[in-house]
C-alpha positions in Angstrom: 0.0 0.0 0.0 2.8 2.5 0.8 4.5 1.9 -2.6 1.2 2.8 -4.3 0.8 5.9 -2.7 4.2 6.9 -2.3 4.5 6.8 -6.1 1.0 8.3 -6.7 2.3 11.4 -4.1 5.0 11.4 -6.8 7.1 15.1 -5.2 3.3 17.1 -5.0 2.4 15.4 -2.0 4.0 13.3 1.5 2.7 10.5 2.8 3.2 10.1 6.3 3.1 6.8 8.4 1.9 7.1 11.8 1.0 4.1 14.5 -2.1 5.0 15.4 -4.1 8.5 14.4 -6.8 7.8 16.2 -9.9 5.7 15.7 -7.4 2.8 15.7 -10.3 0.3 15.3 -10.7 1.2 12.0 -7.0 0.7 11.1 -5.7 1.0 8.3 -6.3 4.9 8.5 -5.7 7.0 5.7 -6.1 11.0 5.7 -6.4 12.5 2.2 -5.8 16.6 2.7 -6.4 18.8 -0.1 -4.5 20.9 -2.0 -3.9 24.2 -1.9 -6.5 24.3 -4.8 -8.6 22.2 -3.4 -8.9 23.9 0.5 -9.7 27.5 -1.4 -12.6 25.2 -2.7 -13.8 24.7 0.8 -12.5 21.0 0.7 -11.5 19.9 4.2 -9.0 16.2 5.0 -10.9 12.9 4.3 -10.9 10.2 6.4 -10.7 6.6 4.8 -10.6 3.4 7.4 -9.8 0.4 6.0 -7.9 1.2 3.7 -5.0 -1.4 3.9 -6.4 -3.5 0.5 -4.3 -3.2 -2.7 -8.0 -2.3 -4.1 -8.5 1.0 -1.9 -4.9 1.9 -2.2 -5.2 1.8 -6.0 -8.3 4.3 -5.5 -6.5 6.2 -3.4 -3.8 6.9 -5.9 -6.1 7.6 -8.7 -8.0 10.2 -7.0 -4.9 11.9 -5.8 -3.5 11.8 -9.0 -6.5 13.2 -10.1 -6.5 16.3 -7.6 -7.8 14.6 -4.2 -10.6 16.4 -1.8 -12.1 19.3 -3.5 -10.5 18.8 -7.2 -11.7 15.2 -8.3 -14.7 13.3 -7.0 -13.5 10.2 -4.8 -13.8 6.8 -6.4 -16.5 4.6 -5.0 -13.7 2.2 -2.7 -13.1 5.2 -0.9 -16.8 6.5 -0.6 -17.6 3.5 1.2 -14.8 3.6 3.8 -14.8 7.5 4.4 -16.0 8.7 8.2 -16.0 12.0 9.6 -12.9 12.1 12.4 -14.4 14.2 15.7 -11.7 16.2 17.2 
């Protein structure tokens, strides 16, 4: 999973590994942020559990490569696994 995101952040993006974020019974967590472009759009970080599948992770790159929160819509494998994180 990190290979396919590391090489879908290409040098636009970082992806960060982290033990636990929080809701750690949803593991694997994933948080999309948007871009620069994207936040000025009003789009906020999205929250994906489960997301440790070579399936989501391929999702996950396309919709960053195409622009992420705010830019491109999210692919349906991500739909289905975002959740709103409560501070």
């Amino acid at each position: 999973m990190l290979t396919t995101l590391n090489a879908a952040a290409g040098e636009s993006a970082t992806v960060r590994v982290a033990d636990c974020l929080g809701p750690c019974e949803r593991a694997d967590v994933v948080v999309v942020g948007p871009s620069p472009e994207g936040r000025q759009r009003g789009a906020r970080p999205v929250w994906v559990a489960r997301a440790g599948s070579a399936r989501v992770a391929d999702a996950l790159a396309q919709w960053t490569r195409a622009g992420g929160p705010g830019i491109a819509e999210a692919p349906p494998a991500v739909l289905a696994r975002a959740f709103r994180q409560e501070r």
